[in-house]
PLY file of the C-alpha trace (Angstrom):
ply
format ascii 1.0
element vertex 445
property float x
property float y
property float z
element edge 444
property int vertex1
property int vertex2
end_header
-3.99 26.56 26.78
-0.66 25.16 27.96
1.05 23.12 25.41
2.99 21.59 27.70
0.00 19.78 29.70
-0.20 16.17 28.42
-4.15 15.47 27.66
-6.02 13.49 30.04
-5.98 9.33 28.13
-8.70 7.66 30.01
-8.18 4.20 28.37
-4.34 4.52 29.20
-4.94 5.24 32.99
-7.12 2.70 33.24
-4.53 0.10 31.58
-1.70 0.64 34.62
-2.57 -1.97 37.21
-1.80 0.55 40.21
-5.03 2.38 39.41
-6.93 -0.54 38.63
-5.56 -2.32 41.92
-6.66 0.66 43.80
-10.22 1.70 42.25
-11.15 -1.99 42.50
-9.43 -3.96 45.21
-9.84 -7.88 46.07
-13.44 -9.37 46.96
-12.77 -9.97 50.42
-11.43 -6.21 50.77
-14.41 -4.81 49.28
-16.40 -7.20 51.08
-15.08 -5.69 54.12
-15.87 -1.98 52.91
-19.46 -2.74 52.46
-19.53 -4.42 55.66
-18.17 -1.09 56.90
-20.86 1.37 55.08
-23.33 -1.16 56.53
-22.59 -0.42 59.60
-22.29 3.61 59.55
-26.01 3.76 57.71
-27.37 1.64 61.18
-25.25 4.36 63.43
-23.11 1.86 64.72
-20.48 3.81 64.22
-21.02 7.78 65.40
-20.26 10.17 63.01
-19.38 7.59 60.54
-15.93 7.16 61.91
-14.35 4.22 62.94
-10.74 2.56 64.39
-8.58 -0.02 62.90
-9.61 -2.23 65.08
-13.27 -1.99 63.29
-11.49 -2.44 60.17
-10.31 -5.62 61.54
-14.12 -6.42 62.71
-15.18 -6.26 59.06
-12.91 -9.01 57.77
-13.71 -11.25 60.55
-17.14 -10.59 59.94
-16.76 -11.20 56.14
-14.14 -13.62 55.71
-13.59 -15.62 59.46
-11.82 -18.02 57.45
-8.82 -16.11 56.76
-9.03 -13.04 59.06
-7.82 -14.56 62.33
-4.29 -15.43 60.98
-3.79 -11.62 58.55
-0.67 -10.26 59.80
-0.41 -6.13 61.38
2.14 -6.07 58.12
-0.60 -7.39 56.03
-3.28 -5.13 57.64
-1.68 -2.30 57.11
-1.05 -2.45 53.78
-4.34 -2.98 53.12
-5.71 -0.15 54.39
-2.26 1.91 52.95
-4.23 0.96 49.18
-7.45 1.86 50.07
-6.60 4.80 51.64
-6.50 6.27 48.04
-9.87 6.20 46.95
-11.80 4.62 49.94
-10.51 5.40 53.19
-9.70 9.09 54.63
-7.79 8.90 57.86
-7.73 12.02 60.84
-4.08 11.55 62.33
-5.40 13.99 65.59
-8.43 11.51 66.08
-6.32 8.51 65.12
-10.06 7.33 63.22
-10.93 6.38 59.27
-14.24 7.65 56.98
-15.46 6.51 53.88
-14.30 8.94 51.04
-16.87 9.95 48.92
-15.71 7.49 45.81
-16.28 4.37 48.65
-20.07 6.16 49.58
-21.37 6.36 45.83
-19.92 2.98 45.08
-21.33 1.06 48.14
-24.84 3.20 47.64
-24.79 1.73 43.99
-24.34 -1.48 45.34
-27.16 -1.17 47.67
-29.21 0.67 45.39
-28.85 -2.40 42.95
-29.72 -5.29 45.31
-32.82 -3.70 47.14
-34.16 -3.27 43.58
-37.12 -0.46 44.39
-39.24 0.85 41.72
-41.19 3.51 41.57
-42.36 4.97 38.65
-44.76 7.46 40.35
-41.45 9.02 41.63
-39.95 9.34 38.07
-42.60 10.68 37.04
-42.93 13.39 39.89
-38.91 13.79 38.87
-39.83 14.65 35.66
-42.33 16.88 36.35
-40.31 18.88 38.25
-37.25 18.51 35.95
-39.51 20.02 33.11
-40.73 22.98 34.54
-37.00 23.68 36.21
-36.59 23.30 31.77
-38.91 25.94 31.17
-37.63 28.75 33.83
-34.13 29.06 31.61
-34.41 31.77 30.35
-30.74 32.02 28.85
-27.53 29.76 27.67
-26.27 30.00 31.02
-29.28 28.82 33.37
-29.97 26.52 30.43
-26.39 24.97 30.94
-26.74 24.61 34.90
-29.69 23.06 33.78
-28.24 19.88 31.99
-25.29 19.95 33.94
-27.00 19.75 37.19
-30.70 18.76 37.49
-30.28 16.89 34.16
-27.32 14.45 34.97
-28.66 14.10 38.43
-31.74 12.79 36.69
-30.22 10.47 34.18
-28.68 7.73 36.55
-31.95 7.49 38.27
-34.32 6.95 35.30
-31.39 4.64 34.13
-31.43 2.66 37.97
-35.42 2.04 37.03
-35.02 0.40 33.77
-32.15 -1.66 35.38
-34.32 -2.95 38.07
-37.42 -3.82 36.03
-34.86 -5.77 33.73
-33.53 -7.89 36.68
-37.23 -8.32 37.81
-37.48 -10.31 34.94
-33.74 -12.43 35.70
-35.15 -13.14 38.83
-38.31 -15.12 37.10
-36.38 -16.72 34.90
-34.34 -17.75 37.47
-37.01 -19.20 39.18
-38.67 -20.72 36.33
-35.01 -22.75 35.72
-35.27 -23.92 40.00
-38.92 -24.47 39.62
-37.95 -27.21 36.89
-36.16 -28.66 39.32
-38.23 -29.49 42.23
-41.36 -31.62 42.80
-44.42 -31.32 41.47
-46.92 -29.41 44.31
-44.37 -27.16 44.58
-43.50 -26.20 40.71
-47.09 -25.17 40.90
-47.09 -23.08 43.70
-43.59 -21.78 41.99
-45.70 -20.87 39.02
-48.31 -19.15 40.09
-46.32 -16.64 41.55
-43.99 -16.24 38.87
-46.73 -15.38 36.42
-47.53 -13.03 38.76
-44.66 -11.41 38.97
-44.25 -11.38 35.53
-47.73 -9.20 35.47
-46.78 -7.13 38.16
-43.65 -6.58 36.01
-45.65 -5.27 32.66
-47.92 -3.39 34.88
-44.57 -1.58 36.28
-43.71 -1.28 32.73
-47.19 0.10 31.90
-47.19 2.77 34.82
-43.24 3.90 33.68
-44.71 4.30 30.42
-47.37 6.86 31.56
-44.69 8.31 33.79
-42.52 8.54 30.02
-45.09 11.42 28.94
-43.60 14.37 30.04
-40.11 13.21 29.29
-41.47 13.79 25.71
-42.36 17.04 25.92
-39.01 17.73 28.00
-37.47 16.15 24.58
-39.97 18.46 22.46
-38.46 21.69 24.13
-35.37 20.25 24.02
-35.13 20.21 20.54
-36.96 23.99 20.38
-33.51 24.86 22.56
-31.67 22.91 20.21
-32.91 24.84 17.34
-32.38 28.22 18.72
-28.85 27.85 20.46
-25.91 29.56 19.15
-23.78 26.53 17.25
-20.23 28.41 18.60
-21.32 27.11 21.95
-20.49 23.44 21.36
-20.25 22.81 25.15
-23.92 23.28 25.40
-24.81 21.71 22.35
-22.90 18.73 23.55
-24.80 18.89 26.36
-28.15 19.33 24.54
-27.92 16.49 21.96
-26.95 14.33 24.39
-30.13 14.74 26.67
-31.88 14.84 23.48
-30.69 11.27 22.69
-31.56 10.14 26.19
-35.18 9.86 26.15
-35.80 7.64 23.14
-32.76 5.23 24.41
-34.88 4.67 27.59
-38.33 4.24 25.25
-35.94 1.72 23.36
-34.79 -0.18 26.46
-38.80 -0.39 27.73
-39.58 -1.66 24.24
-37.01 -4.36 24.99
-38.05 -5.45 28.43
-41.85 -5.49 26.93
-40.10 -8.51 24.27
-38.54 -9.68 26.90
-41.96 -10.59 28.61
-43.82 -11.65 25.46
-41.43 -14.16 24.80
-41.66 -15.31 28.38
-45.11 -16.60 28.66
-45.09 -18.54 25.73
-42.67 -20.35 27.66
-44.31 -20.34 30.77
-47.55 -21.94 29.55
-45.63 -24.15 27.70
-43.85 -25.31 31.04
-47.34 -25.44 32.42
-48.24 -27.62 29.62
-45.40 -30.01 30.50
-46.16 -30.19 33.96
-50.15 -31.44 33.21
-49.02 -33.77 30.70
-48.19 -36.62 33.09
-51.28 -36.14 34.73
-53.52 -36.28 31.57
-51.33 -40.12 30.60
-52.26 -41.48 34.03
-55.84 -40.33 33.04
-55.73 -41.38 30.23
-54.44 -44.85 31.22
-57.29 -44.77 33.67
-59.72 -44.76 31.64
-58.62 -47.51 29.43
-58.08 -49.67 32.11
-61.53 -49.08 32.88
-63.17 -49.73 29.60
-61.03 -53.32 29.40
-62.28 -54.23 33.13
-65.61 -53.65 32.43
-66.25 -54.48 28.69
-67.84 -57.45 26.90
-67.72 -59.01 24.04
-71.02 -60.70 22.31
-70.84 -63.97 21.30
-72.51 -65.03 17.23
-71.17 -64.40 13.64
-69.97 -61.17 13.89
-68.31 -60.51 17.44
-69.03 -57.93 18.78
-67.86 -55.19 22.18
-70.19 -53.94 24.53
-68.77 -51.03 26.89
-70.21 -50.50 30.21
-73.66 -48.68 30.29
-72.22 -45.54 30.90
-70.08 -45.29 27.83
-71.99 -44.90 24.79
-70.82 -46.94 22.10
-69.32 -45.38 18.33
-67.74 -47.28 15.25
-64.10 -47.95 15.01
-64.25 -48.48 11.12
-65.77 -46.43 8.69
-69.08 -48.07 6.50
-67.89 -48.97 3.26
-68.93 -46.42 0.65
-70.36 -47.39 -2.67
-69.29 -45.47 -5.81
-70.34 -45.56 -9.64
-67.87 -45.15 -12.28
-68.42 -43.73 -15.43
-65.98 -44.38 -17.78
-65.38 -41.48 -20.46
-63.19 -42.82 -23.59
-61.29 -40.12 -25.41
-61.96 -42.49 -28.90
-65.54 -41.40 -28.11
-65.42 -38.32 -26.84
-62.59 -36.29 -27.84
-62.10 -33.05 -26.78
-62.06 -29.99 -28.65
-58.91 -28.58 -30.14
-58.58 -24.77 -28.91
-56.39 -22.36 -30.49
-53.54 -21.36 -28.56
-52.97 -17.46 -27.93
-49.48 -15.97 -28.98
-48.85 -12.26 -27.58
-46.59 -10.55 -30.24
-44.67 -7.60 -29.59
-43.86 -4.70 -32.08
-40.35 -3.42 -32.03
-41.49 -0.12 -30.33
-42.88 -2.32 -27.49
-39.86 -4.77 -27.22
-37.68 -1.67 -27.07
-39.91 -0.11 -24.02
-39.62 -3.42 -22.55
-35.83 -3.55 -22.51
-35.64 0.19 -21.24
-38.40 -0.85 -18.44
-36.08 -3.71 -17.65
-33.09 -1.91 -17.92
-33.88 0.83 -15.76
-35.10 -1.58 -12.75
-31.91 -3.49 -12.89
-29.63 0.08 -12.62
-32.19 1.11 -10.18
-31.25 -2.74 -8.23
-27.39 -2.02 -8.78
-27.69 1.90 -6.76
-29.87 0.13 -4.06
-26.76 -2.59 -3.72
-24.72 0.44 -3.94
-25.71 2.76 -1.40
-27.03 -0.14 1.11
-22.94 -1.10 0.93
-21.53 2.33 1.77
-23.82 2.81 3.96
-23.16 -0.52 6.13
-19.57 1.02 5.77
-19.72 3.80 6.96
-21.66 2.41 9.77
-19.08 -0.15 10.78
-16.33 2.70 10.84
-18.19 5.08 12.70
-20.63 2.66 14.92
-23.60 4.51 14.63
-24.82 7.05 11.53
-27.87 8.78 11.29
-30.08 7.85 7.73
-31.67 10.98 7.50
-28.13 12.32 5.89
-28.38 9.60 3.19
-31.96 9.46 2.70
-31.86 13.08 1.32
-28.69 12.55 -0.09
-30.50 9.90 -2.43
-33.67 12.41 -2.87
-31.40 14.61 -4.04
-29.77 12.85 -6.56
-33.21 10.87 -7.92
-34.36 14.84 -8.59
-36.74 14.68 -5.49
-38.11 10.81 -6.27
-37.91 9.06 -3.07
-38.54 5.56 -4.54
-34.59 4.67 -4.66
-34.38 6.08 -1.04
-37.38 4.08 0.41
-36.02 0.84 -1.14
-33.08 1.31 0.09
-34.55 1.97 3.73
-36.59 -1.50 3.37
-33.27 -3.05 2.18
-31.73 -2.23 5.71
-34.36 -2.89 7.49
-34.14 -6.61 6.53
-30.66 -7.34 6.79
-31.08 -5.84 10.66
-33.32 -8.35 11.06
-30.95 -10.97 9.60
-27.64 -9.57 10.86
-27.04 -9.03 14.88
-24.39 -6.80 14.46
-26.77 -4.20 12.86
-29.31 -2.46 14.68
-32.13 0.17 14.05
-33.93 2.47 16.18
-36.82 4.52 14.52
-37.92 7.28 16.94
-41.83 8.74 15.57
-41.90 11.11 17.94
-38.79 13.60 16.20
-39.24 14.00 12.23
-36.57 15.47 10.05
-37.51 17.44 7.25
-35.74 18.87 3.92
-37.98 20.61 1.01
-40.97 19.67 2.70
-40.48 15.88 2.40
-39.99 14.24 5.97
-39.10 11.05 7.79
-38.95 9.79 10.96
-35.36 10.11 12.66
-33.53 6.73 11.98
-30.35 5.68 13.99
-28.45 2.59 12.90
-25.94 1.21 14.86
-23.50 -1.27 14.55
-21.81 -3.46 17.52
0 1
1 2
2 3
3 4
4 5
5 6
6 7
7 8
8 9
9 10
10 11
11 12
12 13
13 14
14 15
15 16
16 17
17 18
18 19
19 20
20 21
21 22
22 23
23 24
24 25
25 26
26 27
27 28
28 29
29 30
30 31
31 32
32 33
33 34
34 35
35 36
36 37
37 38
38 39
39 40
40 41
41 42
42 43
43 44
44 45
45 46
46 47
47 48
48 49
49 50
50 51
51 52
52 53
53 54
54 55
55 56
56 57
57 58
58 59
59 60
60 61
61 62
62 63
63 64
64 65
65 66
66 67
67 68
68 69
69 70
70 71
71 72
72 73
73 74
74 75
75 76
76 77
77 78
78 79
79 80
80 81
81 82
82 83
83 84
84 85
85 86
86 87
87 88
88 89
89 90
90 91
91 92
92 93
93 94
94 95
95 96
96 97
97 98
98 99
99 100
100 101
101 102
102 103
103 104
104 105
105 106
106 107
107 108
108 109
109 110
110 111
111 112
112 113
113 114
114 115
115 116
116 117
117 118
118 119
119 120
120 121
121 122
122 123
123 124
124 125
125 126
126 127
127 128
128 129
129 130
130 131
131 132
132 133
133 134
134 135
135 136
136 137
137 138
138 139
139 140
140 141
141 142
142 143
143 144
144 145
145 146
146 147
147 148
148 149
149 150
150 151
151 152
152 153
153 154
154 155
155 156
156 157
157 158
158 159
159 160
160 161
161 162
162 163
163 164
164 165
165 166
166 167
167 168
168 169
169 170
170 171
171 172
172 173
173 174
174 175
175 176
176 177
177 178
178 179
179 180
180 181
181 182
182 183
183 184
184 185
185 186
186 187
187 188
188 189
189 190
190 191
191 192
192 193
193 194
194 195
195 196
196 197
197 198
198 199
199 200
200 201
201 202
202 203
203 204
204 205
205 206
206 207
207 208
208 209
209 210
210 211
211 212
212 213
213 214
214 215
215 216
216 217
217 218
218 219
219 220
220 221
221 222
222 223
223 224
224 225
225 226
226 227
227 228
228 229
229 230
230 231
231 232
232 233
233 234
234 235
235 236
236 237
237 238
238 239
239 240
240 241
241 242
242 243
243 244
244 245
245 246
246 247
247 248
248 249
249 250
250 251
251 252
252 253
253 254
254 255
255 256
256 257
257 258
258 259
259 260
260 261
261 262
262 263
263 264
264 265
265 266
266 267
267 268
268 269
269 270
270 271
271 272
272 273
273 274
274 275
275 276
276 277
277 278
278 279
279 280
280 281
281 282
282 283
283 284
284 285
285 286
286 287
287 288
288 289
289 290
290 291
291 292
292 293
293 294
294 295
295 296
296 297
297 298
298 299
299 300
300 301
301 302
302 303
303 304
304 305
305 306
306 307
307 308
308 309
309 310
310 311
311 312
312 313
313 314
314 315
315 316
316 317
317 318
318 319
319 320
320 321
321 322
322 323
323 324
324 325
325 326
326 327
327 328
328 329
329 330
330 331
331 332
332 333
333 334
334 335
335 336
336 337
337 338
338 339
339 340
340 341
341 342
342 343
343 344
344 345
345 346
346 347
347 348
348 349
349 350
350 351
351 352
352 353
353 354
354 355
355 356
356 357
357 358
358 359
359 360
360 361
361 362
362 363
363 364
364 365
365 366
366 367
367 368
368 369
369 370
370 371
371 372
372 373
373 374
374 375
375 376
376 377
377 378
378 379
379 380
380 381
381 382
382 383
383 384
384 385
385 386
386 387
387 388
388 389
389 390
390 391
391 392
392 393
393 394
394 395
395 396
396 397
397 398
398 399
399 400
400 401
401 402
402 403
403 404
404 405
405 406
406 407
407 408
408 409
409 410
410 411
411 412
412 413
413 414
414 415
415 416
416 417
417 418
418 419
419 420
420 421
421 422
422 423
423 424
424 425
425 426
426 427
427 428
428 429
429 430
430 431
431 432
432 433
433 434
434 435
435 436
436 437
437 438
438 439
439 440
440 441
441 442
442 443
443 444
């Protein structure tokens, strides 16, 4: 390696406002560019080539306000900046095409807004992408493997998740408009949102079925895993990654299934709202109906007749007659009863105190390791418990009760605290001396 070649720093590239200015340019520009992809996908343009002139088009088309009075200066300067990531220019034709950076943004775009799902095509993916798994035969095919079919995979499973999670902005969206308008409408609103919101778990459901052979893709993946040589850390890289993949996307499904339970609580509750005006003028009805047609009967004790097709009932309760009997103490005392006194000998005082003793040190290594290991967790932002569980096993001479208390102790301050998050995955198991636990990821943001 050359010593003299100065490391690639991502987060100080990204930092100088020249690249930034370029890789992202204003609104209106980019508005222009998709305006421009729009128009090679519908063949408007042959060959997906077009003139500056069409370049031109696209901001009058996207921004009529301000395109009629840009400069040639101004023009050209804009395409000068794009022409580094998102334009590609033929001097002998004298015509521009979208560079590939421009293609996979705008597709992104596109892909985003239109908002398919299909998870009988993910699952046909990972069919395919699992016996493609089980014809490497070697490190090498392994590699092209993950590099390739892998990584082509990943944004797409990712792209699914995404749109089933804005399935679910767009109904709360429309729950907060259908708040909004009258009240024939908010109904009509609301039927179809609960639909949606079924249609949603049902995608969820179907994505689910879709997720079983991504496990056993993540089963052989960890039989690779196993049998790799460690010196290649490339494709271990490469392998625990992948390996990591598939429970992240379970995770994010578990998510979007919260999401939806907590979402029609609400939306009965909004229903609830919206019929509670209607039973108060029903309710009003009906009074108005029982003073209209009501009498009252004249004589000692007045009394209200309602009309014959309200049957009458009693407003006050019949006065209940009780018999006292009084019982004095002078007469009948009661009995004197000889309190119980539990005394200890000094052998079980002493057992006592060593009982006591040993649950309080027992508390103070529980506070112990619970604090290193939040520590360690806010330095590194994730560890895996597995290292400290055994760790702990090890120490208590193969008792797990210190280690399983101090699992339940961080398991309720990630409940309490946001910052702290767990992820239990019951499908991988780590095991040490034939004891075992599920693999345990906390993470800390």
């Amino acid at each position: 390696m050359n010593e003299n070649v100065v490391p690639f720093n991502f987060l100080a590239e990204v930092q100088k406002s020249t690249n930034i200015n370029a890789l992202f340019p204003d609104r209106e520009i980019f508005r222009a560019i998709l305006w421009l992809y729009a128009k090679i996908n519908d063949s408007t343009y042959a060959k997906g080539q077009f003139r500056e002139q069409d370049i031109l088009t696209a901001f009058t088309e996207t921004a009529p306000q301000e395109s009629p009075k840009m400069q040639q200066d101004r023009l050209n300067s804009v395409i000068g900046t794009l022409q580094e990531y998102y334009l590609r220019y033929d001097d002998d034709e004298q015509v521009y095409t979208l560079k590939v950076f421009a293609k996979n943004l705008c597709q992104e775009v596109e892909r985003a807004l239109e908002g398919n799902f299909n998870p009988t095509q993910i699952e046909i993916i990972c069919t395919e992408l699992k016996a493609k798994l089980l014809a490497c035969e070697d490190e090498k095919t392994l590699t092209n493997w993950l590099e390739l079919n892998f990584n082509a995979f990943e944004p797409r499973m990712n792209g699914q998740v995404d749109n089933l999670d804005r399935k679910i902005d767009t109904a709360v969206a429309e729950i907060r408009e259908s708040a909004q308008l009258q009240e024939g409408n908010v109904l009509e609103t609301l039927k179809k949102i609960d639909t949606l919101l079924e249609g949603i778990r049902k995608y969820n459901n179907e994505l689910r079925v879709a997720f079983t052979a991504m496990k056993e893709i993540n089963t052989e993946l960890d039989n690779r895993l196993m049998e790799v040589d460690s010196s290649n850390l490339l494709l271990v890289d490469l392998l625990t990654q992948a390996r990591e993949f598939f429970p992240g996307v379970k995770y994010r499904l578990d998510l979007i299934d919260k999401r939806l339970d907590r979402l029609h609580p609400r939306l009965r509750q909004f229903f609830g709202a919206l019929n509670k005006p209607r039973f108060n003028t029903d309710v009003e009805r009906f009074l108005r109906f029982i003073l209209k047609n009501s009498t009252v009967e004249s004589g000692t004790k007045k009394r209200i007749c309602l009309p014959d097709n309200i049957p009458s009932f009693r407003v006050t309760p019949k006065k209940s007659h009780f018999i006292v009997v009084e019982r004095r103490e002078e007469l009948f005392p009661a009995m004197a009863r000889k309190v119980k006194t539990d005394e200890q000998t000094p052998e079980e005082k002493r057992e006592s105190y060593e009982v006591l003793g040993r649950k309080v040190a027992q508390q103070d290594k529980i506070t112990q390791w619970v604090d290193k290991i939040c520590l360690d967790c806010r330095n590194a932002g994730s560890i895996d418990f597995a290292d400290y569980f055994f760790q702990m096993v090890q120490e208590e001479k193969e008792d797990i009760e210190l280690a399983s208390k101090v699992a339940n102790r961080l398991l309720k301050i990630a409940a309490l605290d946001d910052h702290y998050t767990i992820y239990i995955n019951n499908e991988i198991t780590v095991t040490l001396n034939n004891i075992s636990i599920w693999e345990m990821k906390i993470h800390y943001r």
